[in-house]
C-alpha positions as protocol buffer text, in pm:
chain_id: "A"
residue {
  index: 1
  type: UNK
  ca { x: -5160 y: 9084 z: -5177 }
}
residue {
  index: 2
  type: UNK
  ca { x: -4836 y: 8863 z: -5224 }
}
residue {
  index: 3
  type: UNK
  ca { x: -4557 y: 8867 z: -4950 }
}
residue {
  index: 4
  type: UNK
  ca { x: -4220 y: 8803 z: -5084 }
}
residue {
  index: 5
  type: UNK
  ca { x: -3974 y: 8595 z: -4880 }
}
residue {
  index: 6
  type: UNK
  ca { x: -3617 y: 8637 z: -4954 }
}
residue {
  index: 7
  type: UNK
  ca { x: -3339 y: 8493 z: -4802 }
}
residue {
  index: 8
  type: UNK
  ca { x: -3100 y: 8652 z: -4586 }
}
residue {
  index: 9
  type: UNK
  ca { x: -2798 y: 8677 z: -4718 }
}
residue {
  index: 10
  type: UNK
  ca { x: -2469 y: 8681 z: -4452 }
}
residue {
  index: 11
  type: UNK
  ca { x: -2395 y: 8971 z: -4468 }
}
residue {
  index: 12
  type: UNK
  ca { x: -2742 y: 9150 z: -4372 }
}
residue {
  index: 13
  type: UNK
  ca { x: -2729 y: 8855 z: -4103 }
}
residue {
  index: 14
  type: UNK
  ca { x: -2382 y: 8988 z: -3991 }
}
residue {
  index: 15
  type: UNK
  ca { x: -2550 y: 9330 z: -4006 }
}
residue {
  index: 16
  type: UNK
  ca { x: -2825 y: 9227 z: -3769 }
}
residue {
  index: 17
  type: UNK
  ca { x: -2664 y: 9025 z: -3520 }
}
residue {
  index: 18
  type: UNK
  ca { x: -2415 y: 9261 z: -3474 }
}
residue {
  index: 19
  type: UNK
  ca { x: -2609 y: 9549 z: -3433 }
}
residue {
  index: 20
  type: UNK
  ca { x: -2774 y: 9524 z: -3088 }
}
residue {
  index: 21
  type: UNK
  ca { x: -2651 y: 9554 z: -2725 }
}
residue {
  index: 22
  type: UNK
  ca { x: -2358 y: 9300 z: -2670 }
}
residue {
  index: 23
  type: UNK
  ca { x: -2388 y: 9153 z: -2307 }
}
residue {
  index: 24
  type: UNK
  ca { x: -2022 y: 9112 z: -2340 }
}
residue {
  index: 25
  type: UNK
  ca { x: -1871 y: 9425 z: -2444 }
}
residue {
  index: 26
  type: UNK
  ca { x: -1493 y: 9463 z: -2307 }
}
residue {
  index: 27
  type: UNK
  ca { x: -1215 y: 9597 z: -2449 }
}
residue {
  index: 28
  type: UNK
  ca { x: -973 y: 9335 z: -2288 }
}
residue {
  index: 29
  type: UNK
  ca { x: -762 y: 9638 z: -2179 }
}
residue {
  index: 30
  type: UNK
  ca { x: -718 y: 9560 z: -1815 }
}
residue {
  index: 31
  type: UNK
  ca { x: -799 y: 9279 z: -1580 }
}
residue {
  index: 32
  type: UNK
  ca { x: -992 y: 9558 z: -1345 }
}
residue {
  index: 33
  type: UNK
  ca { x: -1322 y: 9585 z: -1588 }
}
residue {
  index: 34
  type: UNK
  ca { x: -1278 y: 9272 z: -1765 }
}
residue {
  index: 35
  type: UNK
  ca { x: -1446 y: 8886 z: -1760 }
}
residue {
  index: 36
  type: UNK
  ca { x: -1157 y: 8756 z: -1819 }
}
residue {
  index: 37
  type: UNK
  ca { x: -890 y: 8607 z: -1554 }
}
residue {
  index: 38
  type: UNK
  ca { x: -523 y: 8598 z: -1584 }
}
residue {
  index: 39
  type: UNK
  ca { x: -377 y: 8297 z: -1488 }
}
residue {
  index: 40
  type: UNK
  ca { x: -148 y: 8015 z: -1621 }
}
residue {
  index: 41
  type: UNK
  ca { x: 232 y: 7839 z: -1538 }
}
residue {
  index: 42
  type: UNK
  ca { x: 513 y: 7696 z: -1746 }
}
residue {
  index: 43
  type: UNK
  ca { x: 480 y: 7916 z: -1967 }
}
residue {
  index: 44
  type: UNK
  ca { x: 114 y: 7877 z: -2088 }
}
residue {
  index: 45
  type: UNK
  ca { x: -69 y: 8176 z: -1986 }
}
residue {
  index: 46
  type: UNK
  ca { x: -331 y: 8448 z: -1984 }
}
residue {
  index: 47
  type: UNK
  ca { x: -241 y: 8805 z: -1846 }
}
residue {
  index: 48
  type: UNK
  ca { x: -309 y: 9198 z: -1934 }
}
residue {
  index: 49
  type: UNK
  ca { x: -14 y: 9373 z: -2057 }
}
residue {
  index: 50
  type: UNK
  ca { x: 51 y: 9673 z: -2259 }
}
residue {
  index: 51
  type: UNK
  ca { x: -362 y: 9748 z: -2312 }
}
residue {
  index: 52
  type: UNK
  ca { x: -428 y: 9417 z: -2458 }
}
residue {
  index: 53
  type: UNK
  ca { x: -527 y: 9045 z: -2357 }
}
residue {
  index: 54
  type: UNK
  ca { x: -269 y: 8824 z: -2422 }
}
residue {
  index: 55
  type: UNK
  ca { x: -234 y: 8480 z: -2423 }
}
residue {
  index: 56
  type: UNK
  ca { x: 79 y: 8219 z: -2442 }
}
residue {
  index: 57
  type: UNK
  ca { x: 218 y: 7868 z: -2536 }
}
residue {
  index: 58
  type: UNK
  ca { x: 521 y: 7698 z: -2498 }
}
residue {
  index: 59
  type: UNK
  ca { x: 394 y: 7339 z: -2534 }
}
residue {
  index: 60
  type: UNK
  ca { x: 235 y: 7167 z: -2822 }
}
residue {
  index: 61
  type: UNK
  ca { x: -185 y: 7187 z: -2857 }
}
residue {
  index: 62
  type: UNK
  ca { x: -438 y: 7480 z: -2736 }
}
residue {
  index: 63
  type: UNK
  ca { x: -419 y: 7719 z: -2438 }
}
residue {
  index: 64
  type: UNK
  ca { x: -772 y: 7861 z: -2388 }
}
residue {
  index: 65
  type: UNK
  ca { x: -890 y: 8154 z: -2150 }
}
residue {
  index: 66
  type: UNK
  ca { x: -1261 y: 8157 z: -2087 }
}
residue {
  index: 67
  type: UNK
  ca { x: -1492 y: 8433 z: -2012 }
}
residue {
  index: 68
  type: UNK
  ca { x: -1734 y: 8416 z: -1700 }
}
residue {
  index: 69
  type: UNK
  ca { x: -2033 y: 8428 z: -1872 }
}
residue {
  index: 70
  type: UNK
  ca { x: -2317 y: 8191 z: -1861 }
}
residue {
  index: 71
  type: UNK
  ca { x: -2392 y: 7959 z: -2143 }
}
residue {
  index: 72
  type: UNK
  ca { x: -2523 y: 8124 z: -2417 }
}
residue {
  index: 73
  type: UNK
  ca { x: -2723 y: 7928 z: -2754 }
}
residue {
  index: 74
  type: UNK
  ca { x: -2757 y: 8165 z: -3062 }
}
residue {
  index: 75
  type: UNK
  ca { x: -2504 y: 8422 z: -3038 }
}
residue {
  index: 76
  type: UNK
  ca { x: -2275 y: 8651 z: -3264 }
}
residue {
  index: 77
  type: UNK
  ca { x: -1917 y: 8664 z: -3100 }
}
residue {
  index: 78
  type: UNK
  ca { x: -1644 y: 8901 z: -3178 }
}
residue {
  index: 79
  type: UNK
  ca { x: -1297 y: 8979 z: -3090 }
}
residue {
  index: 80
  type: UNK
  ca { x: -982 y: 9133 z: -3262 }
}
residue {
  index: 81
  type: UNK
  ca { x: -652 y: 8957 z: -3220 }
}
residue {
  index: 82
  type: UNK
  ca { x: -263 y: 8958 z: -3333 }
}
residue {
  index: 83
  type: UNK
  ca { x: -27 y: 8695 z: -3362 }
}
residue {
  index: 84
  type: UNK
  ca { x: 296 y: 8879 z: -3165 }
}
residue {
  index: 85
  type: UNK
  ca { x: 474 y: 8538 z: -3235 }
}
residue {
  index: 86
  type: UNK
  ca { x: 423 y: 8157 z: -3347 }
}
residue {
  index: 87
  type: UNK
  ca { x: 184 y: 8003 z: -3500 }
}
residue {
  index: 88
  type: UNK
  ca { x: -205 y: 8157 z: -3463 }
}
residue {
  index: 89
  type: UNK
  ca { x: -481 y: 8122 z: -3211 }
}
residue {
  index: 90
  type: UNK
  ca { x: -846 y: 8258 z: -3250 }
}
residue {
  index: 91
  type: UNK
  ca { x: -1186 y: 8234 z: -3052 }
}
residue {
  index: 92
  type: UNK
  ca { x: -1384 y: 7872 z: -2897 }
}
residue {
  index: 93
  type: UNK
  ca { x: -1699 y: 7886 z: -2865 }
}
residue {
  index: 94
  type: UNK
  ca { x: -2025 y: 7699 z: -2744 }
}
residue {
  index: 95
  type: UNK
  ca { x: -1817 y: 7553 z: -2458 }
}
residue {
  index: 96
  type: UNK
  ca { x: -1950 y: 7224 z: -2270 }
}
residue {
  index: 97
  type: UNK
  ca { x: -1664 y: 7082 z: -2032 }
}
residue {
  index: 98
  type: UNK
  ca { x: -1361 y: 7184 z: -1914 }
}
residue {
  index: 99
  type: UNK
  ca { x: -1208 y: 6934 z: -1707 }
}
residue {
  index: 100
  type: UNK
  ca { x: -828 y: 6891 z: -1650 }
}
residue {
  index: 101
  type: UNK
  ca { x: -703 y: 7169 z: -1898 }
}
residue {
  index: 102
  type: UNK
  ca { x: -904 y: 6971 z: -2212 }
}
residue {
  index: 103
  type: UNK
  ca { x: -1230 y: 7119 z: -2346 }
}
residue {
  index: 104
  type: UNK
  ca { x: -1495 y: 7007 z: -2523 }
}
residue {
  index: 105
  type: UNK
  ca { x: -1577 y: 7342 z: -2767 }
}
residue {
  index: 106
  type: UNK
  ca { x: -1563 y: 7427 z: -3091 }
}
residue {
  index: 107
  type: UNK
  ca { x: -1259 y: 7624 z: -3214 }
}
residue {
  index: 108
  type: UNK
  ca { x: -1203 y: 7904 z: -3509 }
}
residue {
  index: 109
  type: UNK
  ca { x: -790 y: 7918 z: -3565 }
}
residue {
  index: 110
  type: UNK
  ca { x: -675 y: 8180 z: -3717 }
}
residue {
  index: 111
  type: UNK
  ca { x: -260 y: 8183 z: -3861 }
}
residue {
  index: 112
  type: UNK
  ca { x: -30 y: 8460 z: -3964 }
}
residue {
  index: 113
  type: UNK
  ca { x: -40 y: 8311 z: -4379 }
}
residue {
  index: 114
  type: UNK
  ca { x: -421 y: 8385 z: -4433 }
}
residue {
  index: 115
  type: UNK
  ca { x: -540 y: 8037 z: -4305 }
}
residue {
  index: 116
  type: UNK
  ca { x: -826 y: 7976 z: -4109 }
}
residue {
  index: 117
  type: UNK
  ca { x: -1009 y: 7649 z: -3954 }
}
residue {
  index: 118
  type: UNK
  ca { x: -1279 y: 7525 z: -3769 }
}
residue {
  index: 119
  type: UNK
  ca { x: -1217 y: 7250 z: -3534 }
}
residue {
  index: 120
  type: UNK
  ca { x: -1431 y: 7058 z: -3275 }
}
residue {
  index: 121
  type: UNK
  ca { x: -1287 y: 6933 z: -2945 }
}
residue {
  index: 122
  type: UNK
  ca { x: -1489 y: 6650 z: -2777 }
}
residue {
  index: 123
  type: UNK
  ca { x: -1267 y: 6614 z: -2436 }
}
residue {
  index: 124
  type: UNK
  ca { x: -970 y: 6486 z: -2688 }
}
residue {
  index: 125
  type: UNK
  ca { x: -803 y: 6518 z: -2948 }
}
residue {
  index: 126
  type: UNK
  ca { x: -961 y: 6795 z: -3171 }
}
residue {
  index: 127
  type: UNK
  ca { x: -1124 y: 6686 z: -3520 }
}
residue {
  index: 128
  type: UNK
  ca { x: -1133 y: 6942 z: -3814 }
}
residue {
  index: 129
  type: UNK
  ca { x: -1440 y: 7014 z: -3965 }
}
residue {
  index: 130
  type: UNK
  ca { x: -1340 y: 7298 z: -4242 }
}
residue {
  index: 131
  type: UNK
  ca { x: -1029 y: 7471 z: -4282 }
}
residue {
  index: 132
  type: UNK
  ca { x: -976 y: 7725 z: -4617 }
}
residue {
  index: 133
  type: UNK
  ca { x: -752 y: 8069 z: -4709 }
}
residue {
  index: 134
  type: UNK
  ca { x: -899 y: 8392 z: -4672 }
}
residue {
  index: 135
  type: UNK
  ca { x: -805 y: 8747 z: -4901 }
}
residue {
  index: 136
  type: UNK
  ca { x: -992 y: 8909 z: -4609 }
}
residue {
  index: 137
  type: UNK
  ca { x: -712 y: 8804 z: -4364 }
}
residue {
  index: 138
  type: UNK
  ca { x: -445 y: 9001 z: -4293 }
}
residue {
  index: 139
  type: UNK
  ca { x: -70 y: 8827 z: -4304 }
}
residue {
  index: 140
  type: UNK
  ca { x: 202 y: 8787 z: -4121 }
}
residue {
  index: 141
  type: UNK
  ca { x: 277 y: 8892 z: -3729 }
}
residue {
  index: 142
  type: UNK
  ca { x: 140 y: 9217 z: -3525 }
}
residue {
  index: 143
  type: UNK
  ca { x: -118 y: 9260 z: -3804 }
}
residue {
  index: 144
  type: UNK
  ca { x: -486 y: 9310 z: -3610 }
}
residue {
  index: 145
  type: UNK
  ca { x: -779 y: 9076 z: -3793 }
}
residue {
  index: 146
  type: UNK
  ca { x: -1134 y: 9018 z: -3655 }
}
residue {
  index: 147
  type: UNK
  ca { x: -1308 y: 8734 z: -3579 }
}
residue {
  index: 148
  type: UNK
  ca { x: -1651 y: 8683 z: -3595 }
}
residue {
  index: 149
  type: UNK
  ca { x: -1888 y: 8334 z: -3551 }
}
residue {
  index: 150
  type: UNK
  ca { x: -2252 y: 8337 z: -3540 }
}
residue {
  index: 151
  type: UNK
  ca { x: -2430 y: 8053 z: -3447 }
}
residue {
  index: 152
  type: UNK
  ca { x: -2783 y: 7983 z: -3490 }
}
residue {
  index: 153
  type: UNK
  ca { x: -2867 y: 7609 z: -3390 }
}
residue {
  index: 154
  type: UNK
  ca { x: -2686 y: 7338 z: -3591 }
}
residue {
  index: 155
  type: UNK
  ca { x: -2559 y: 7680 z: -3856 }
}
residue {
  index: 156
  type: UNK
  ca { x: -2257 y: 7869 z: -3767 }
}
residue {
  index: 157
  type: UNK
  ca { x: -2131 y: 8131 z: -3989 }
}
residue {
  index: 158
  type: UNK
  ca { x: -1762 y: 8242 z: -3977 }
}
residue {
  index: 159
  type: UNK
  ca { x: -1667 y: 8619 z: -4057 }
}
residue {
  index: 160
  type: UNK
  ca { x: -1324 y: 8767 z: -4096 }
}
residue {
  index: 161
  type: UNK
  ca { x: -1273 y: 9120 z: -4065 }
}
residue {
  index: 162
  type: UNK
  ca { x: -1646 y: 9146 z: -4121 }
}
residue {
  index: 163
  type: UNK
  ca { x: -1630 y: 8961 z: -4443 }
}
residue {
  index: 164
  type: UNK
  ca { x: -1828 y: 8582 z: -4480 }
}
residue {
  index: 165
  type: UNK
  ca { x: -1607 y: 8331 z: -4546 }
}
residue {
  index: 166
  type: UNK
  ca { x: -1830 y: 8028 z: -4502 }
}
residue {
  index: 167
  type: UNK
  ca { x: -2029 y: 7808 z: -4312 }
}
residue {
  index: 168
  type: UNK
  ca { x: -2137 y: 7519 z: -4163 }
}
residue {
  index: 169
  type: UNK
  ca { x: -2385 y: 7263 z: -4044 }
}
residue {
  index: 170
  type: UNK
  ca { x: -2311 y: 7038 z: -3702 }
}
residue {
  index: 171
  type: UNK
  ca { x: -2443 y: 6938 z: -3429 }
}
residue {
  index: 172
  type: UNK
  ca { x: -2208 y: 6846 z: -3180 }
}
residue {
  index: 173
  type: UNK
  ca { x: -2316 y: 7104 z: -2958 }
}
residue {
  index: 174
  type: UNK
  ca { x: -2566 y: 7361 z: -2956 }
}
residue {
  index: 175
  type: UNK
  ca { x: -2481 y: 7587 z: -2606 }
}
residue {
  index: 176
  type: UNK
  ca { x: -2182 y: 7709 z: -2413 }
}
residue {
  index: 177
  type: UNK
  ca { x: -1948 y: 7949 z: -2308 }
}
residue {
  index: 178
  type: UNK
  ca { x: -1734 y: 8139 z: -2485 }
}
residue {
  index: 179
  type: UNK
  ca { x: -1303 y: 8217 z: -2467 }
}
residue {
  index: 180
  type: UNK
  ca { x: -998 y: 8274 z: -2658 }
}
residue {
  index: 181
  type: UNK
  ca { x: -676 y: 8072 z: -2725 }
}
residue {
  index: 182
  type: UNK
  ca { x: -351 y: 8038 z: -2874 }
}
residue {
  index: 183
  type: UNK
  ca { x: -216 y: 7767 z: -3051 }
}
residue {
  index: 184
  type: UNK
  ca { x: 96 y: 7590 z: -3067 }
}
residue {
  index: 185
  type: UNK
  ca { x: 111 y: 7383 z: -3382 }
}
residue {
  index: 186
  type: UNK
  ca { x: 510 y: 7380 z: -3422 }
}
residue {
  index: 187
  type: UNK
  ca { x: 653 y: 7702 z: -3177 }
}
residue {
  index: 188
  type: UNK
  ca { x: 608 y: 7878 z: -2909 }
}
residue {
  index: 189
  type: UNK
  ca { x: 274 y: 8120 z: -2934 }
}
residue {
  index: 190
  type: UNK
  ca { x: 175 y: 8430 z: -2821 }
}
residue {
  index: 191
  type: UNK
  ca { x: -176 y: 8637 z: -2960 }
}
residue {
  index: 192
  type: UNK
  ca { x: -344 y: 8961 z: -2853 }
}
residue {
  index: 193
  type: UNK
  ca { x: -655 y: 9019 z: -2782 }
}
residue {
  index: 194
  type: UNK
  ca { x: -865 y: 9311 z: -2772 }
}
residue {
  index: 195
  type: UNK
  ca { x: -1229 y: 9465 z: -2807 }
}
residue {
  index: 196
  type: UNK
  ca { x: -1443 y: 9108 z: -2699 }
}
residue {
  index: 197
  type: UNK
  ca { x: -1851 y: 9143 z: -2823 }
}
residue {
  index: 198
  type: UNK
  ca { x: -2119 y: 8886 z: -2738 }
}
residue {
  index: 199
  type: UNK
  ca { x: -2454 y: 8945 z: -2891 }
}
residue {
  index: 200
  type: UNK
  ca { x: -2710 y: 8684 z: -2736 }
}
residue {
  index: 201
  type: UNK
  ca { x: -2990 y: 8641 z: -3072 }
}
């Protein structure tokens, strides 16, 4: 007898990962149930309102909000967001240091024309690895997309609305926590969050 190996194909991957018990399963709603903290000044910020996790900019660069789970290695994270106003935000991911409001992490930005990017942020300036357009995206502001990564060692797979997109190979780092941000590219930002899922793999 012959066994066949085929490869698995994103998609059946997304299927998988996605299909167990999350460890993180909150639906950002209100600060009571949730493992994330509100917090922030000058305008950069992280609070429940209105049934959703939202999170604010007024200066230049990334605001991030972090979850108070432990650090997790091969993992399928999930969350829904909206751009209410600005420029975009998104999810960070396998998250080493956080020291001083700068992070080292990797980062999947998300704006409101159907762009995407992955960036890496080594306690500094943040260096992009990937960046592309995405059908699968929904435009402009108040529009609800979701975000998917799954990472398995050096591999990290990006999904959007539970469509692949693409991937891609580094090695940068290979455990962390996980959050959310907001990014300020060229206005003042502000993105909702709702319906968080961590699947440890």
């Amino acid at each position: 007898a012959q066994a066949t190996a085929t490869a698995t194909t994103p998609q059946v991957l997304y299927a998988q990962a996605t299909s167990g018990t999350p460890v993180i399963n909150d639906p950002l709603s209100d600060k009571n149930n949730s493992s994330w903290n509100e917090g922030g000044k000058q305008g950069n910020g992280c609070t429940f309102t209105g049934g959703s996790y939202h999170i604010s900019a007024t200066q230049p660069g990334f605001f991030s909000c972090f979850a108070g789970s432990s650090s997790v290695s091969d993992f399928a994270f999930q969350v829904q967001m909206s751009i209410v106003k600005g420029d975009g935000g998104g999810i960070d991911f396998r998250i080493s240091n956080v020291t001083s409001g700068i992070i080292g992490a990797y980062l999947l930005n998300v704006d409101s024309s159907g762009r995407y990017g992955l960036l890496v942020s080594q306690n500094g300036p943040s260096k992009l690895l990937m960046r592309g357009t995405s059908s699968a995206l929904k435009q402009g502001l108040n529009q609800p997309n979701l975000l998917t990564v799954i990472a398995r060692g050096e591999s990290m797979y990006l999904y959007l609305n539970k469509q692949f997109v693409t991937s891609i190979k580094d090695t940068t780092y290979s455990s962390g926590g996980v959050g959310l941000f907001v990014g300020d590219a060229q206005q003042p930002s502000e993105v909702a969050f709702s319906n968080a899922e961590l699947w440890v793999l």
